[in-house]
C-alpha positions as CSV (number, residue, x, y, z in Angstrom):
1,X,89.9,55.3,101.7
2,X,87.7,58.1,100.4
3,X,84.5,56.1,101.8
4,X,86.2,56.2,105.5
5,X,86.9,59.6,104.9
6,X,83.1,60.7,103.9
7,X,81.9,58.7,106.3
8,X,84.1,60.2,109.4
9,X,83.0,63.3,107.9
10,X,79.3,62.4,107.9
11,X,80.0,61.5,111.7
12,X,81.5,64.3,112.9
13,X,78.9,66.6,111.3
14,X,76.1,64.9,112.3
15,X,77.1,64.5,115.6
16,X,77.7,67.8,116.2
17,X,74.5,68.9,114.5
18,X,73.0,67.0,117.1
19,X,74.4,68.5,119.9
20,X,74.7,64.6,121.3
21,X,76.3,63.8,124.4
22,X,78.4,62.0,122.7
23,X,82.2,61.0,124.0
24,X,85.0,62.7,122.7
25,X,85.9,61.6,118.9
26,X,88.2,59.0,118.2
27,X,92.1,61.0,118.4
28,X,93.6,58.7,115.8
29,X,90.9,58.4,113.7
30,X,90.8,62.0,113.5
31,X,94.6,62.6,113.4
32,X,95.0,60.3,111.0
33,X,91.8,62.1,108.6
34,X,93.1,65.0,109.0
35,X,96.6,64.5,108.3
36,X,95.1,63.2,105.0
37,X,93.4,66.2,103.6
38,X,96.4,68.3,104.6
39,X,98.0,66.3,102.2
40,X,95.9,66.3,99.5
41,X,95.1,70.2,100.1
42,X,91.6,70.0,100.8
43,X,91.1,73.3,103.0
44,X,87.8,73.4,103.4
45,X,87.1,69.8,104.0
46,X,90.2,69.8,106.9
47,X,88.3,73.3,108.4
48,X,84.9,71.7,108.8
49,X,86.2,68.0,110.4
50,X,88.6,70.2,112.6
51,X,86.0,72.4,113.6
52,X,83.7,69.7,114.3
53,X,86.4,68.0,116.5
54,X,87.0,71.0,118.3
55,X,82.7,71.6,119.3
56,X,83.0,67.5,120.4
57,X,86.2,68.5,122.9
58,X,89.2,67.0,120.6
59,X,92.0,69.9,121.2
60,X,95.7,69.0,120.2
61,X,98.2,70.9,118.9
62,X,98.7,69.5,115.6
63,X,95.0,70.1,115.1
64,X,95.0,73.1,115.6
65,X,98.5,73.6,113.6
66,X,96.7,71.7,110.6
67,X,93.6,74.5,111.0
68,X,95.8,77.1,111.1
69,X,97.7,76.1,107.3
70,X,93.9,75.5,106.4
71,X,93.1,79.1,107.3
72,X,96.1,80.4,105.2
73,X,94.9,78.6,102.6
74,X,92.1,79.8,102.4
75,X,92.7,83.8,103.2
76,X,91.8,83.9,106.8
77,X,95.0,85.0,108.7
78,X,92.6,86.1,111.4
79,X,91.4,82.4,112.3
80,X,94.9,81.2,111.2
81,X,96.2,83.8,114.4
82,X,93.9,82.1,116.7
83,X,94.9,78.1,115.8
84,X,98.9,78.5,115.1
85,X,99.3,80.8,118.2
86,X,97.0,78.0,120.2
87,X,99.4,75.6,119.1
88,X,102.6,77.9,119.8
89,X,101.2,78.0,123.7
90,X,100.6,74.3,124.1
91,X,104.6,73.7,122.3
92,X,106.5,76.9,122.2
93,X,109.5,74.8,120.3
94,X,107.1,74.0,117.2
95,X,108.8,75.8,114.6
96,X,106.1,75.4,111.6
97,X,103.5,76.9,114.0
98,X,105.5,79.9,114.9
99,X,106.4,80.3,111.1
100,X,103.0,80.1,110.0
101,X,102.1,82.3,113.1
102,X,104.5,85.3,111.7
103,X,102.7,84.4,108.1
104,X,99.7,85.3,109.7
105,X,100.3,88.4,111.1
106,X,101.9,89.6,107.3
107,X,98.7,88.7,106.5
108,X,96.9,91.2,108.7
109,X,99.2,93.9,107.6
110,X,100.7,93.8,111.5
111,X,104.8,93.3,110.6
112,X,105.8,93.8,114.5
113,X,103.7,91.3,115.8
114,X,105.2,89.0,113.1
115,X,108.9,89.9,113.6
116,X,108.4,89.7,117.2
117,X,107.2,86.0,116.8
118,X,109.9,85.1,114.2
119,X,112.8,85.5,116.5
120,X,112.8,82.0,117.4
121,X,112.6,81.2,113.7
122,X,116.2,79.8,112.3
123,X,117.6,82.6,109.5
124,X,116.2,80.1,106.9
125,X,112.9,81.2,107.5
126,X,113.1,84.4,108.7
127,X,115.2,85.7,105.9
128,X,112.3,85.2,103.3
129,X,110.0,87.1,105.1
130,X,112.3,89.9,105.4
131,X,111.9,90.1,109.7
132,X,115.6,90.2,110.1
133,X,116.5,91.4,113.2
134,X,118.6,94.8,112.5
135,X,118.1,96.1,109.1
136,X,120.0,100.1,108.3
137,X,117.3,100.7,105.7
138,X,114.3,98.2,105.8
139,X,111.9,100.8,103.3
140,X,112.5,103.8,101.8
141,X,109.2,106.0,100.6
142,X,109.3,109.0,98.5
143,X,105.9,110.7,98.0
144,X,104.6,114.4,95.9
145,X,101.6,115.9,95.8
146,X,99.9,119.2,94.4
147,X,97.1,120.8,95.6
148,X,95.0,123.5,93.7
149,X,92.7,126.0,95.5
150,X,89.7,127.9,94.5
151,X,90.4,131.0,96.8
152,X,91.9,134.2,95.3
153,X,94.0,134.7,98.8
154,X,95.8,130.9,98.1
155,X,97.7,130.3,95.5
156,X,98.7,126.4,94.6
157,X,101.0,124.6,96.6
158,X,103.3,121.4,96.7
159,X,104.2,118.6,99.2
160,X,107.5,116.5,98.9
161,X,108.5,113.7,101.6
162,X,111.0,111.4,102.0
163,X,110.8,108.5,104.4
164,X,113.5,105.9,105.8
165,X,113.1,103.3,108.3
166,X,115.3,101.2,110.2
167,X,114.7,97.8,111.9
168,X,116.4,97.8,115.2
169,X,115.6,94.6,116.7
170,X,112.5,92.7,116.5
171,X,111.3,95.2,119.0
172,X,111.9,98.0,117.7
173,X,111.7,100.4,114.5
174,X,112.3,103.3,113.8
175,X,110.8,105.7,110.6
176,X,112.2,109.2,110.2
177,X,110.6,111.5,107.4
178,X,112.2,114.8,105.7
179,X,109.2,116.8,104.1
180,X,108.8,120.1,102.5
181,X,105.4,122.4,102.0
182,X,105.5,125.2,99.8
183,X,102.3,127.5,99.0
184,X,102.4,131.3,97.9
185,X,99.6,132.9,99.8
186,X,97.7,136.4,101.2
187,X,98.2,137.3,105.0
188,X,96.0,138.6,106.4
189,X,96.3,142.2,107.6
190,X,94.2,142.3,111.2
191,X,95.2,145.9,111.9
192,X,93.7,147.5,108.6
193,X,91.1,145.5,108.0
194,X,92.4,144.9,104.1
195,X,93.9,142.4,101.9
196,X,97.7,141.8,102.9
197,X,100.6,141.3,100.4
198,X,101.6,137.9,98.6
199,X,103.8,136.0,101.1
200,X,105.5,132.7,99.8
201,X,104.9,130.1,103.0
202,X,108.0,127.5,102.9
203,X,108.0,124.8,105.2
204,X,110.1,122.7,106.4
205,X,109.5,119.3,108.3
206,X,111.3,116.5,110.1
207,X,109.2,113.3,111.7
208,X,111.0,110.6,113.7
209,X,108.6,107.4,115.2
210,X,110.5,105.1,117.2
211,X,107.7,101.7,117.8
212,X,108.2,99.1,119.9
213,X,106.3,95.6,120.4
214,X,106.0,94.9,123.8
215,X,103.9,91.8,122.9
216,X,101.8,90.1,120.1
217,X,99.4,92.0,121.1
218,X,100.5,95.5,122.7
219,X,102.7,98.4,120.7
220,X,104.4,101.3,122.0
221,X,104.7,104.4,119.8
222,X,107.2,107.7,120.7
223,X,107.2,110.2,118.2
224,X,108.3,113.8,117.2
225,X,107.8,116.2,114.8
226,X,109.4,119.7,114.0
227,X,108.3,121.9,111.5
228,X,109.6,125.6,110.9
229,X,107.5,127.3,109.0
230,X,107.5,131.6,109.0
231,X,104.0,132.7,108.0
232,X,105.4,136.4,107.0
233,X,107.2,136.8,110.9
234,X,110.6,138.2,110.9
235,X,111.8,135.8,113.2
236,X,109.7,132.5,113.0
237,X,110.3,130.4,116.1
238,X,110.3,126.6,115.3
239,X,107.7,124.4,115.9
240,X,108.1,121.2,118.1
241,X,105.4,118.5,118.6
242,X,105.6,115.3,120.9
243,X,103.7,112.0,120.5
244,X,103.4,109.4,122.5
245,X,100.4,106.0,122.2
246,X,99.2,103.1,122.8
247,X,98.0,100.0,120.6
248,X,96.2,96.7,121.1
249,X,95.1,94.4,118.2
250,X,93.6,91.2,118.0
251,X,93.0,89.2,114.8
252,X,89.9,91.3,113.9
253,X,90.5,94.9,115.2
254,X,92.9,97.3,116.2
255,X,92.6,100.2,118.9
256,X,95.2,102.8,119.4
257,X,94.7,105.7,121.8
258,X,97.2,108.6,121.0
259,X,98.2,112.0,122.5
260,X,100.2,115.2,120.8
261,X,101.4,117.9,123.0
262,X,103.6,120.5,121.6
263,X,103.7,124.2,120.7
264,X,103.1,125.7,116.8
265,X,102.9,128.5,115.5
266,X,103.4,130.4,119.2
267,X,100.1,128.2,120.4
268,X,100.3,125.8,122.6
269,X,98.6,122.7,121.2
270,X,97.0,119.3,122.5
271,X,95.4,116.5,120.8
272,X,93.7,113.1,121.7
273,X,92.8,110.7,119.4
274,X,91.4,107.1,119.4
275,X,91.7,105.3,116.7
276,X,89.9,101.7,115.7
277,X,90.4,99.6,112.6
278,X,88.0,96.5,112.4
279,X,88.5,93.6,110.1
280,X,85.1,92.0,109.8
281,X,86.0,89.2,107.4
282,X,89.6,88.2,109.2
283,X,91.3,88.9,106.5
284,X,92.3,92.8,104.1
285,X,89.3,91.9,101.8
286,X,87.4,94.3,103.9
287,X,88.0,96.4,106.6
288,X,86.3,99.9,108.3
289,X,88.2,102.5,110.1
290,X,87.7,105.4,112.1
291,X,89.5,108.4,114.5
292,X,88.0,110.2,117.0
293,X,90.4,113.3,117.5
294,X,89.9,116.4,119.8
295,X,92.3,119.0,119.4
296,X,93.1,121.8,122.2
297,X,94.4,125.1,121.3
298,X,94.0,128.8,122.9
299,X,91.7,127.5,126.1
300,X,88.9,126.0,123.4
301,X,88.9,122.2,122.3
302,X,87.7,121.4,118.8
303,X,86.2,117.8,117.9
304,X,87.5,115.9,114.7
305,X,85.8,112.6,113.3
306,X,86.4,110.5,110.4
307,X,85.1,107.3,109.2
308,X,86.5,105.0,106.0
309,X,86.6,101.7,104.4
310,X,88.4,99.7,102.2
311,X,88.8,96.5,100.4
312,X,90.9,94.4,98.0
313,X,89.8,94.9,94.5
314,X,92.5,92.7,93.1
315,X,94.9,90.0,94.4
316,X,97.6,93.0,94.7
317,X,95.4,96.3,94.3
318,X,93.3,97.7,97.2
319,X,91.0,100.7,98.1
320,X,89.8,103.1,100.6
321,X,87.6,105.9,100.7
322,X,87.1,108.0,103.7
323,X,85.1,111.1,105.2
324,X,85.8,113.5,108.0
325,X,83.5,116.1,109.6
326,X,85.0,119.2,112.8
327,X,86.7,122.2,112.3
328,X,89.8,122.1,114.0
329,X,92.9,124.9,113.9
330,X,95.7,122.5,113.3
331,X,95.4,118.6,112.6
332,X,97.9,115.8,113.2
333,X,97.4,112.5,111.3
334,X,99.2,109.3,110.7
335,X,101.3,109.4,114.0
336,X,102.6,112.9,113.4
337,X,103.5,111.9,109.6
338,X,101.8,114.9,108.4
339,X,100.9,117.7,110.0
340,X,98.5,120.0,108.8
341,X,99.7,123.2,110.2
342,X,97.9,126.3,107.9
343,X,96.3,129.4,108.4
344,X,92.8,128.2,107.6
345,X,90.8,125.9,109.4
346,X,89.7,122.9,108.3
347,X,86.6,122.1,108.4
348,X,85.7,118.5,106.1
349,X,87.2,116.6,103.8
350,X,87.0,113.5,101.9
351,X,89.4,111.3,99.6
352,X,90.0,108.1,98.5
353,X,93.2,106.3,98.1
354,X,94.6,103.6,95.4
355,X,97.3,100.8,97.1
356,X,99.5,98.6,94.1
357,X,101.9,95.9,95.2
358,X,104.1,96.1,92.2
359,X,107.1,93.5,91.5
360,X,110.5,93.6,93.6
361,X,108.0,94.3,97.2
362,X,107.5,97.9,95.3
363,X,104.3,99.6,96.7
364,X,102.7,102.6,94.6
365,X,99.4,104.5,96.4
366,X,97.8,107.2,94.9
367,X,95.6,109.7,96.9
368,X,92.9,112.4,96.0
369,X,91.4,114.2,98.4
370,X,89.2,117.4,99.2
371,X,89.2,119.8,102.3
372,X,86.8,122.0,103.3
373,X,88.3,125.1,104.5
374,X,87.7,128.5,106.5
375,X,89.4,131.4,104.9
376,X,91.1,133.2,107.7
377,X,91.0,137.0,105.7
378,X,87.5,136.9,105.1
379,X,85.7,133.8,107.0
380,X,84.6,132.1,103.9
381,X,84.7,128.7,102.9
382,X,86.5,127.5,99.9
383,X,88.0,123.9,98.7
384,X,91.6,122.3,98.6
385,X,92.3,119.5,96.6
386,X,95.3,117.2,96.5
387,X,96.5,114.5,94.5
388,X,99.3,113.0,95.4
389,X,101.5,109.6,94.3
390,X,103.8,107.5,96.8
391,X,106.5,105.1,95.5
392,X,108.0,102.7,98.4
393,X,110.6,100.0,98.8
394,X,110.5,97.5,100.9
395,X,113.6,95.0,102.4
């Protein structure tokens, strides 16, 4: 048996070096070979003769079901997307490709996508990936940071978040955040020309996201965000902020176009961002992002870019570093997670970021970064840095 088998391989791959005009290969021969090093685990032989059949015309779905496990196997849920969702089209009933299908897509970090493919999964399956269909609390986050500034007019300040979502169909989620901002600082005094009094900023936030998967493919995101937040005015008027965007991902990117319209701090503000996350290997081993944001605000636009990369360092550990260049008035990142609404400008920054799967689907990520800011009493530029911890759970 394992001479028929190195021979067929010998075949296919020669033939297909080749280029022959050769007939289509033999379907049982292949089905049958096939079958056998699915068996006997042998990914990488099963990719190559499956790929070979494919160049010579041989296209079935249990071929291309058999590449898809292969795939998995061997940490490519962007190929394994391509094969199992072949297969799904040619036999929409064929449960192990639409379960290894949802696998993928966990694979790619992309859990709408898979929970809009599980629904035709029995709750046997479904339930071990945890895509249920309604879930109250589906992940709670809770996140701190501190940030310390070199600037005599800043004192040091503190973030606090915490983050609930709700699964409320396979289509839809829902993620609303309660944060809190607290920094003593200097206002400045415009009228005298001097150094104002010590005014303790406290802020408070509230973000809601609802997302929906309109497809595999396409997401729908509708967000808001109010923040109240004084800056030494007697009667502060709260701050709303609207979201709405667009995304569309394939196995080895992601674009998402995004727009923010809203009033802070009595300004009217506008933002546009475009956002693209590429995944040259198929797989989170390695992956690049970047956002392209252009923010509006008293008649002027201000330009914002950032660029990043990450990787998988261990089997459950994975990091990012990232870099951003534009001085922009007020920033919204994240979807309208976390607004950046201050007195001084920012100008750059820079950070890197630390992701742990712990036991029990616990997640830990730890965060430093560094801004590069304008003081907004005397023009000058001084540095923030943040450090910041986030424990979630995941159901």
């Amino acid at each position: 048996m394992r001479k028929l088998f190195v021979l067929l391989l010998l075949l296919l791959a020669g033939a297909t070096a080749a280029h022959a005009q050769a007939s289509t290969p033999d379907y049982q021969a292949t089905d049958s070979l096939t079958q056998a090093l699915a068996r006997q685990y042998r990914w990488a032989a099963l990719d190559s003769v499956g790929r070979a059949a494919l160049r010579l015309g041989l296209d079935y779905p249990a071929l291309r079901r058999r590449l898809g496990q292969a795939a998995l196997a061997r940490d490519r849920p962007a190929a394994a997307i391509n094969h199992y969702g072949r297969a799904l089209r040619e036999n929409p009933v064929d449960t192990t490709a639409r379960y290894g299908l949802a696998l993928a897509y966990l694979g790619l970090n992309q859990p709408g996508s898979a929970a809009l493919v599980a629904r035709g999964l029995p709750d046997s399956l479904r339930r071990p990936l945890h895509l249920n269909g309604f879930q109250l609390l589906s992940r709670v986050e809770v996140e701190a940071s501190g940030q310390s500034v070199h600037n005599e007019h800043r004192g040091p300040a503190g973030f606090l978040r915490l983050g609930l979502g709700t699964r409320l169909s396979p289509r839809l989620s829902l993620s609303q955040n309660l944060s809190y901002f607290g920094q003593n600082i200097e206002l400045p005094d415009r009228q005298h020309h001097m150094r104002g009094e010590g005014y303790p900023v406290r802020q408070h936030q509230y973000h809601a996201l609802l997302a929906g998967q309109l497809s595999p493919r396409w997401r729908a995101l509708l967000g808001y965000h109010y923040l109240n937040s004084d800056f030494g005015h007697l009667e502060a008027p709260a701050s709303h902020l609207g979201y709405a965007a667009l995304a569309y991902a394939r196995p080895y990117f992601a674009v998402q176009a995004g727009q923010y319209l809203g009033t802070l701090t009595d300004t009217a503000r506008a933002q546009t961002d475009l956002r693209l996350t590429v995944y040259p290997l198929g797989n989170l081993r390695l992956y690049g992002f970047g956002q392209a944001s252009v923010v509006r605000s008293n008649g002027r636009s201000y330009p914002h870019g950032l660029l990043g990369a990450g990787g998988r360092l261990h089997r459950r550990a994975w990091l990012d570093v990232y870099g951003g260049l534009g001085q922009v008035p007020v920033l919204a990142e994240l979807d309208g997670l976390y607004v950046y609404n201050l007195l001084d400008p920012l100008q750059a920054r820079a950070g890197a970021g630390l992701l742990i799967l712990l036991p029990e689907r616990l997640s830990l990520r730890l965060s430093y970064g560094v801004e590069r800011r304008r003081d907004a009493i005397d023009n000058r530029l001084y540095n923030l840095q943040s450090l910041s911890t986030a424990l979630a759970w995941t159901w």
